[in-house]
C-alpha positions in Angstrom: 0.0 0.0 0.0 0.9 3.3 -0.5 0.4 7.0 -0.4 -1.7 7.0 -3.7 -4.1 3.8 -2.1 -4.5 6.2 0.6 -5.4 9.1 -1.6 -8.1 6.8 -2.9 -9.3 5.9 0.0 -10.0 9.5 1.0 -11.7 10.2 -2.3 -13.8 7.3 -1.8 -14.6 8.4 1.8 -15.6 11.8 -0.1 -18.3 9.9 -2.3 -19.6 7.9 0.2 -19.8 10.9 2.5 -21.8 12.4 -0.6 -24.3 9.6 -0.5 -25.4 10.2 3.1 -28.1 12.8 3.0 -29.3 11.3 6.3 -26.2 12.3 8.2 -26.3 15.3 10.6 -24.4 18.3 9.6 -22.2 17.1 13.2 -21.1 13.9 11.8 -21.0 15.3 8.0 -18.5 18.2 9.1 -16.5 15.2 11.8 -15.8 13.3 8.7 -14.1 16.3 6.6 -12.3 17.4 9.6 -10.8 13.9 10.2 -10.2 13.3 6.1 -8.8 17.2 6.3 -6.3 16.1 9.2 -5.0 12.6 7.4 -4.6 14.7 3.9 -2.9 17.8 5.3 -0.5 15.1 7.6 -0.7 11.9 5.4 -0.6 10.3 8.9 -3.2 9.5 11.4 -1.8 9.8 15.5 -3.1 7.9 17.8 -5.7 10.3 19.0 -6.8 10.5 15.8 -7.2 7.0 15.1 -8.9 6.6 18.1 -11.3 9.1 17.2 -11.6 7.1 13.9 -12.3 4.2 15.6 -14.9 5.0 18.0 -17.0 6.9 14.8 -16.8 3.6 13.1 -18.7 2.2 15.8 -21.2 4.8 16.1 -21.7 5.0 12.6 -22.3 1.1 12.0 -25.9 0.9 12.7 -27.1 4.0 11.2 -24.7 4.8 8.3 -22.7 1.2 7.2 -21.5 2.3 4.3 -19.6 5.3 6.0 -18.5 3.1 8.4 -16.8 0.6 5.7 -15.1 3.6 3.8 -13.9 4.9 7.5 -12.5 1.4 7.9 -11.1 1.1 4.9 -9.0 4.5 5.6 -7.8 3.1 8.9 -7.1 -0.4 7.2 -5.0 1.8 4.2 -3.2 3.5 6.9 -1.9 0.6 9.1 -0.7 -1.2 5.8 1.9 1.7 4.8 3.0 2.0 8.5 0.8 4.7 10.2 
């Protein structure tokens, strides 16, 4: 994996993030801020990953699809070292 999966990963994130109408504004603006942070750094922290993590889980029921693409960022990420 590298920094271009990762790129695609975000983009998909984007699109799925797109095809949410049902989100709140709240979770709609948490997900650009966290795909913001891992562009800007091409790195998640730990705190950041952790934040990651525990939208995944909140997201699950209501919004699966978001959930996937969020877990798909964090999978990207581990595979090139972050």
């Amino acid at each position: 994996m590298s920094q271009e999966s990762l790129k695609q990963q975000l983009q998909q994130l984007h699109q799925t993030l797109q095809q949410q109408p049902q989100l709140t504004d709240e979770d709609r603006e948490w997900v650009r801020k966290v795909a913001q942070d891992i562009e800007q750094t091409g790195a998640a922290d730990a705190d950041l990953s952790e934040r990651i993590n525990q939208q995944v889980v909140e997201f699950e029921q209501d919004h699966p699809a978001l959930a996937e693409a969020l877990r798909q960022v964090m999978d990207t990420l581990a595979r090139i070292g972050v």
